[in-house]
C-alpha positions in Angstrom: -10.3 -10.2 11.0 -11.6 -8.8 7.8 -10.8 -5.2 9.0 -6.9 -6.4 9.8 -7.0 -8.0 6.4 -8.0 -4.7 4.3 -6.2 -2.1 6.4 -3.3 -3.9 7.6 -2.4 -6.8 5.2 -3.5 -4.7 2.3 -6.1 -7.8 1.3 -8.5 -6.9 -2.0 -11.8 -8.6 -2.0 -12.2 -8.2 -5.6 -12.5 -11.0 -7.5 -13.5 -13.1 -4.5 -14.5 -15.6 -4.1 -12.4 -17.8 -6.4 -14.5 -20.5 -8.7 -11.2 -23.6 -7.6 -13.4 -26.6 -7.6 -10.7 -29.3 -8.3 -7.8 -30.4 -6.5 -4.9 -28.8 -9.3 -6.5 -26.0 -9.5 -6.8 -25.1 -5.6 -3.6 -26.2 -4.8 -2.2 -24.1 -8.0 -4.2 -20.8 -7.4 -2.5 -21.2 -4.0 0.9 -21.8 -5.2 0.4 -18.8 -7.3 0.7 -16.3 -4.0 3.7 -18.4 -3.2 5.8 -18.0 -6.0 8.7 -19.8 -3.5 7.4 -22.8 -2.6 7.8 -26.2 -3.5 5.4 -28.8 -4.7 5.2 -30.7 -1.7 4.7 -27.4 0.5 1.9 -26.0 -1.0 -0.3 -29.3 -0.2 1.4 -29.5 3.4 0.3 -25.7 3.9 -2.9 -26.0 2.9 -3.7 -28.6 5.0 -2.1 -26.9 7.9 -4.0 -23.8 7.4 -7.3 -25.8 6.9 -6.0 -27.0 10.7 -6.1 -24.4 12.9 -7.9 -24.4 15.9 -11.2 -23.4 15.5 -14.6 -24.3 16.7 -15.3 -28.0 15.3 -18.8 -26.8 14.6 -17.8 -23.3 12.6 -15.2 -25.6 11.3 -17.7 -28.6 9.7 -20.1 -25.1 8.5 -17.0 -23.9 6.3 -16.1 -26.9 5.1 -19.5 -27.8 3.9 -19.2 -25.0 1.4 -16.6 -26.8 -0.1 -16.6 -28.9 -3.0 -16.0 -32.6 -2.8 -12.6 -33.0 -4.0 -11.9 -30.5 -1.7 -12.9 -31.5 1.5 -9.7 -34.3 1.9 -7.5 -31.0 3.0 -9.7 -31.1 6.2 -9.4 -33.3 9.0 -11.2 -36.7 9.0 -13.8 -36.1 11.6 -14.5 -32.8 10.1 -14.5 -34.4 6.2 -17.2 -37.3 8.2 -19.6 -34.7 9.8 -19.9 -32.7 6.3 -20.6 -36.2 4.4 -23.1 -36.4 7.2 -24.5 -33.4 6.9 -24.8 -33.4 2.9 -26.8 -36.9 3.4 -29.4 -35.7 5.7 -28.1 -36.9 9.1 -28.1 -35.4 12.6 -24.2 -34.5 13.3 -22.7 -35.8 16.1 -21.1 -33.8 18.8 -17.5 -32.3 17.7 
């Protein structure tokens, strides 16, 4: 993926990553690289991105990088094995 991201997709690492750690600003730095989308998109995007069909477990080890504010873009059960994580409990099977 990262190799089809530099050589194909033209994708610069520089800068990376970004320091968004509040809801505007994500969703802004994101409607930034879509210059023709509309309010309501952006948010819908996002959270369809953040839903692609991954493994639940790489899935819950991403999102717990994420700050709090962010973490309602991801699905529910993913957002409740993070909290569970962060407060010290076994995570339940995904």
């Amino acid at each position: 993926m990262l190799i089809r991201g530099l050589y194909y997709e033209g994708w610069d690492p520089t800068g990376k990553p970004t320091k968004e750690r509040h809801e505007a600003q994500f969703l802004a730095h994101i409607a930034k690289e879509l210059p023709r989308a509309e309010v309501g998109e952006v948010e819908r995007g996002t959270r369809a991105v953040l839903d692609v069909r991954i493994d639940r477990g790489a899935a819950v080890k991403i999102a717990i990088i994420f700050p709090e504010e962010l973490l309602k873009f991801w699905l529910a059960f993913i957002q409740e094995a993070v909290r569970g994580r962060q407060q010290g409990a076994t995570p339940s099977r995904f």
